[in-house]
C-alpha positions in Angstrom: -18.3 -34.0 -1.3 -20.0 -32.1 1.6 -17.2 -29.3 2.0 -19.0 -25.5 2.2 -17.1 -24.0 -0.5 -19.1 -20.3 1.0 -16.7 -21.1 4.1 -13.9 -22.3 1.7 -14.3 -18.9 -0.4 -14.9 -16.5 3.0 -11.8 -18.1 4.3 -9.6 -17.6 0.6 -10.9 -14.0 0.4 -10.0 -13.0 4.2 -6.7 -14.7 3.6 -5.8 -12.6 0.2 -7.1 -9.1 2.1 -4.8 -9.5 5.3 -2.0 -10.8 2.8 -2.1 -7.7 0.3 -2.9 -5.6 3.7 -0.1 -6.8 5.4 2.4 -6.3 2.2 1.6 -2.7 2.5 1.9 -1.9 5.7 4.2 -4.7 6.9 7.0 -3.4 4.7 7.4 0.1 6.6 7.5 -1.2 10.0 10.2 -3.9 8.6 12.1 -0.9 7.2 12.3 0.9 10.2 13.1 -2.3 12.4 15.7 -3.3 10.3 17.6 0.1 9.8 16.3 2.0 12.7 19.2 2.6 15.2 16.3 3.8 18.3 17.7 2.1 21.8 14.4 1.3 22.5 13.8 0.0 19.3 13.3 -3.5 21.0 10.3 -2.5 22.5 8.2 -2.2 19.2 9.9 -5.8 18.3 8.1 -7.2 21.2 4.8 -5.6 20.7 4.8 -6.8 16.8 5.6 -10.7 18.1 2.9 -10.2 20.5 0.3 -12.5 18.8 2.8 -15.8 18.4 3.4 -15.7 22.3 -0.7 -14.7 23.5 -3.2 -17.1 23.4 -5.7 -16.4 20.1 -8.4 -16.2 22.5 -6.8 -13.8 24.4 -5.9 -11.8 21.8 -9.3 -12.3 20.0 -11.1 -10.9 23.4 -8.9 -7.8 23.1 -9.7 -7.1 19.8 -13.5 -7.8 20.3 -13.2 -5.4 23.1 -11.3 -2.8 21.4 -14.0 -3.3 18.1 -16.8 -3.2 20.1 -19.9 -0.5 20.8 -18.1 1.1 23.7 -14.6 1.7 22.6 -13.8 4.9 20.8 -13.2 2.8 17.5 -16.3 1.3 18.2 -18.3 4.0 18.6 -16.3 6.0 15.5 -17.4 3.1 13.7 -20.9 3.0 14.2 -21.4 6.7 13.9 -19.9 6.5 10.8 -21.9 3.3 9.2 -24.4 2.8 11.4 -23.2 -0.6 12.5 -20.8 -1.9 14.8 -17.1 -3.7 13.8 -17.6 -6.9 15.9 -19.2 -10.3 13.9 -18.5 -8.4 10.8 -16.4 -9.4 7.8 -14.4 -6.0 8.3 -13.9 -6.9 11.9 -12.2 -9.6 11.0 -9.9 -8.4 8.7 -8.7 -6.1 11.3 -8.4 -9.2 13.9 -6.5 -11.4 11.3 -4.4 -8.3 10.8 -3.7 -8.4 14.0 -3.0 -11.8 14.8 -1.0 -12.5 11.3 1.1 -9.1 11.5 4.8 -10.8 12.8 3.8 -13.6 10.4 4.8 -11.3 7.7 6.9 -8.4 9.2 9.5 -10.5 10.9 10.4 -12.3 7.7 10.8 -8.6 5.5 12.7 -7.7 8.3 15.2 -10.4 8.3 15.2 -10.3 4.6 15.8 -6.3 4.9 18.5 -6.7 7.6 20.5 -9.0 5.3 21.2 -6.9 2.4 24.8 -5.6 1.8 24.8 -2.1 3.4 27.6 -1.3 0.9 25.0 -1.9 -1.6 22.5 0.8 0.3 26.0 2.9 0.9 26.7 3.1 -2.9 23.1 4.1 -3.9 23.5 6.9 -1.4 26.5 7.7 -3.2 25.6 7.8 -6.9 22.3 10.2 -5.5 19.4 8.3 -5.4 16.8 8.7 -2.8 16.2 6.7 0.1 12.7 5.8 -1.9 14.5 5.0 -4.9 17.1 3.0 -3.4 14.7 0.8 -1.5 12.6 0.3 -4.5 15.9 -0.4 -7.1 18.2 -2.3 -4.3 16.5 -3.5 -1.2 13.5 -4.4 -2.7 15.2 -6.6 -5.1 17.6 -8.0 -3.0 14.3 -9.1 -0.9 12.0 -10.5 -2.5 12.6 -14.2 -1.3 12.1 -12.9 2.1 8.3 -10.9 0.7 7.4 -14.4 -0.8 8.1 -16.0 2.7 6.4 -13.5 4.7 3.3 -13.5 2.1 3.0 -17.0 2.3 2.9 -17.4 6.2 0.5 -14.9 6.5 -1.9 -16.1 4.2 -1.3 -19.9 5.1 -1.9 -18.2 8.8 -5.3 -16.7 8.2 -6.1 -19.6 6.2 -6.0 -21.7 9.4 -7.1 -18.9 11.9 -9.5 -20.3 14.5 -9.8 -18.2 17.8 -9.2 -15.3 17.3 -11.5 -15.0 13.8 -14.2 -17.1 16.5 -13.9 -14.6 19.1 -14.2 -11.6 16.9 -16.4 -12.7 14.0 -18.3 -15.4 15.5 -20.1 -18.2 13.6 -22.1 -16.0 11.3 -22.7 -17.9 7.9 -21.6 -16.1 4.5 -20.3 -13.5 6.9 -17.8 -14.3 9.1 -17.9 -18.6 9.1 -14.7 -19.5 8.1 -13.4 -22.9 7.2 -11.7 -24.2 10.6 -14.9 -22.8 12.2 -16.6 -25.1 9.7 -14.5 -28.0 10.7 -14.8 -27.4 14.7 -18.4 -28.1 13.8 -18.2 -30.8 11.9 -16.2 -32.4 14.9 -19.0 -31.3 17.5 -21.2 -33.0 15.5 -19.2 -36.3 14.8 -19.3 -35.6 11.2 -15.4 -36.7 11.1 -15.3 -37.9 7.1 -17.0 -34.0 6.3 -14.3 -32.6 8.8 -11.7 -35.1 7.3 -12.4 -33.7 3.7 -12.5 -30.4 4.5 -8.9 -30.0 6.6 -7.3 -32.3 3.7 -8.7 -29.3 1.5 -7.0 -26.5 3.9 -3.9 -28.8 3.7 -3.7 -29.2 -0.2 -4.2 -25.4 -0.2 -1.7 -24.3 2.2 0.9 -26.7 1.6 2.6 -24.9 -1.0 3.1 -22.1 1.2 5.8 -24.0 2.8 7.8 -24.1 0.0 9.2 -20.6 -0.2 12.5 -19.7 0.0 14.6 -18.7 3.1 14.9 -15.5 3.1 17.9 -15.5 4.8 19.8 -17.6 2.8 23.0 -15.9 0.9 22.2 -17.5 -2.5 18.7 -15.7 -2.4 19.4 -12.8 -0.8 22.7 -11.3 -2.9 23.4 -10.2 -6.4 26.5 -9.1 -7.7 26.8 -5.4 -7.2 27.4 -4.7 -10.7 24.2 -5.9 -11.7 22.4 -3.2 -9.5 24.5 0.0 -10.0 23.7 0.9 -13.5 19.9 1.0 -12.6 20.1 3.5 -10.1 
């Protein structure tokens, strides 16, 4: 086989970073969209679905812009390591962030949105913290809707081609990733290479579609009894 597993392994280890990045700080900003009662709350809803509406070369210029040499993160960058962000593996972490972010929070959101408020109302009730009560009730109640948002975002960044091109470049063992591999392939008539390596990235990310809606009553609900004697 002529795959490049390097590409194959960049791409898988890009993919698991943004994921686990994303868990943590995609479940916040899904908290506070789905319970927040701000008027203009709609306004942070449209900036987090940014990246499915823009262009991934559009948004990947932006990024490269805001990662480069003359931009204050830039420059806060390179003073403190020496080197800049842009064509970097870090760089593109923070790009695939980025581009993958309503990949995962819109799906904790919904998930979050359709618990029972009683549920939330009666672990207020019995005196349990708003910490404790999302970790022993919405959490729970959620976790179908974490798979699903897990899932897109690494089947996401597993597929990523403009914007990880436009801010990481074509670097290789850095920042060459595997649909970067198979563009080339493709600009070099190599189509049985290209052929094997996207029936890889399909094998790979085709059980990603098989997570549960998270919005579906059977996943989403427990009987209230089995929840109340843990808080």
């Amino acid at each position: 086989m002529t795959i490049d597993w390097q590409a194959f392994r960049l791409t898988l280890q890009l993919a698991v970073t943004v994921s686990a990045v994303l868990l943590v700080i995609g479940l916040p900003i899904a908290y506070w969209i789905a319970f927040s009662r701000w008027r203009w709350k709609f306004l942070v809803e449209a900036v987090v679905a940014l990246p499915i509406v823009l262009p991934p070369t559009v948004l990947g210029f932006y990024i490269l812009v805001a990662l480069g040499p003359h931009s204050p993160l830039g420059r806060w960058w390179i003073a403190l390591t020496g080197h800049t962000l842009a064509f970097t593996f870090s760089g593109l972490v923070i790009g695939s962030i980025l581009y993958s972010l309503p990949f995962a929070v819109q799906p904790f959101a919904a998930s979050f949105a359709g618990v029972d408020r009683k549920l939330i109302a009666a672990s207020a009730t019995l005196g349990a913290s708003p910490l404790r009560t999302f970790f022993r009730v919405i959490a729970p109640l959620s976790v179908p809707g974490l798979i699903t948002g897990a899932a897109l975002s690494f089947a996401h960044t597993m597929g990523e081609f403009g914007v990880v091109l436009m801010v990481g470049g074509n670097i290789p063992g850095v920042t060459r990733t595997v649909s970067i591999d198979i563009f080339d392939r493709v600009q070099a008539s190599d189509y049985a290479a290209a052929n094997e390596t996207a029936l890889l990235l399909l094998a790979r990310s085709e059980p990603s579609t098989q997570s549960k809606n998270p919005l579906s009553p059977r996943n989403c609900h427990r009987p209230v009894e089995e929840l109340l004697p843990t808080l």
